[in-house]
Structure formats: C-alpha cells, structure tokens
C-alpha positions in Angstrom: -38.8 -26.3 39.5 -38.8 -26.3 35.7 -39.0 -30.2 35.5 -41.8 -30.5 38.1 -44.1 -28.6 35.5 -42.8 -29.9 32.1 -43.6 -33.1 34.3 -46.9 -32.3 35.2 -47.4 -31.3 31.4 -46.6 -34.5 30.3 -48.6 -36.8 32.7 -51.6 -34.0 31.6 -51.2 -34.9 27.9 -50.5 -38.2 28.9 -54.0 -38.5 30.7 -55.8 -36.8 28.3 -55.1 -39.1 25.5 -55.7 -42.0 27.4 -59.0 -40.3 28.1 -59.8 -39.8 24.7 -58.6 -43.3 23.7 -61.1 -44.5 26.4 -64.0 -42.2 24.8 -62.9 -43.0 21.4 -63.6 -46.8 22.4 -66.7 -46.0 24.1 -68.0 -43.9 21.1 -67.4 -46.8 18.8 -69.0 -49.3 20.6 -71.9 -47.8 21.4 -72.3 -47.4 17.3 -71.8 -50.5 17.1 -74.7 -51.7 19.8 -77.3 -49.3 18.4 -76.3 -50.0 15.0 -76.9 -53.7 15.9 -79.9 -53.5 18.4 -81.8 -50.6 17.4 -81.1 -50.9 13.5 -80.8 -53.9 12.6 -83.3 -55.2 14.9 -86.4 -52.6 14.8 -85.3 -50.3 12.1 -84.3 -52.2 8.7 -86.2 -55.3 9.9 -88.1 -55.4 6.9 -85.4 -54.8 4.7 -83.7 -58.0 6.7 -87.0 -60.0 6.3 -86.2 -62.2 3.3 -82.8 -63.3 4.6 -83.3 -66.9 6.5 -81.2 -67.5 9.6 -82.1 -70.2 11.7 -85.4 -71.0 10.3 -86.6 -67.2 11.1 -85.8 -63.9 9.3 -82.9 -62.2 10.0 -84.2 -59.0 11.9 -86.5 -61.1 14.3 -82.7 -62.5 14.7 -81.3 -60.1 15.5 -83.8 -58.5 17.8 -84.0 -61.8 19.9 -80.6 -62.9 20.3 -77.9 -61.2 17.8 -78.2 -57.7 19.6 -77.8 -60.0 22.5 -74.3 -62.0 21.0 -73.1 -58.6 19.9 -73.3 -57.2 23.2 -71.8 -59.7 24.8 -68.8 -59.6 22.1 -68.8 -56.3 22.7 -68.0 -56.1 26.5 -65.4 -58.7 26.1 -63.6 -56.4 23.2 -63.5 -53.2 25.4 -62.2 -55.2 28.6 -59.7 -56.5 26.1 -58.3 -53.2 24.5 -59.2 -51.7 28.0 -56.0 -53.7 29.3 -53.9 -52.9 26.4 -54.8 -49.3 26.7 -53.8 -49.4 30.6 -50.6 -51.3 29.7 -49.8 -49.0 26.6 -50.4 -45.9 29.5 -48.4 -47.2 32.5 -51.8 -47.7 34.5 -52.2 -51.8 33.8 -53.2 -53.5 37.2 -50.3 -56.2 36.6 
C-alpha cells in the first residue's frame, strides 16, 4: 500500500514539472511574439526607423513580415523542445 502512494507522489511531481516546463515554454514564447510583433513592430517603430532592411525601415519590417518569420520560427521551436520535453517525461509518441 505504501508504494502505490509514494507512486502516485512521484508521477504527481512528475506531472507537475512537466506542466511547468510546458508553461515555462509557453511563457517565453509568447514574450518573445509580443516582444517581436507588438514592440518591435508598433511600439519602438520610430526608434527602428533609420535602420534600412530591404529597402524599407526596419519596424515597417518587422510589422509586415518579421513578426510573421518569428512566429513561424517560433512554432517550429516549441514543437521541437515539445518532443524533447515528452521524451525527457516518458510521454514521447515514439
């Protein structure tokens, strides 16, 4: 009887950090997106105005298709450490 709850302990604690690594993850990237789409792009637009990329500034950049790039780097990253995570757990779909 003792084992069954140290057992059931464990694969608690063991969920909740995977939970919390999954949040953590989460957390970050969604920094990373506003910082990107919302900062970047609409909020230090002028301060990005002088910089050339592309024959535009870099904040029109960035609101037209870097917020755009980063997002998209940014879903591939979380499927990526998403399986590593799941491996690293025991709960990989392999």
């Amino acid at each position: 009887m003792a084992d069954h709850s140290t057992n059931s302990a464990q694969t608690a604690e063991a969920d909740k950090g995977y939970w919390q690594a999954n949040l953590r993850l989460i957390y970050i990237s969604l920094v990373i997106w506003a910082l990107v789409s919302f900062g970047f792009g609409i909020l230090l637009r002028p301060l990005l105005s002088g910089i050339a990329v592309g024959g535009t500034d870099l904040g029109f950049w960035f609101a037209q298709q870097g917020s755009i790039l980063v997002f998209l780097v940014l879903i591939f990253n979380y499927a990526w450490r998403m399986n590593k995570l799941d491996a690293e757990f025991g709960v990989d779909e392999e």
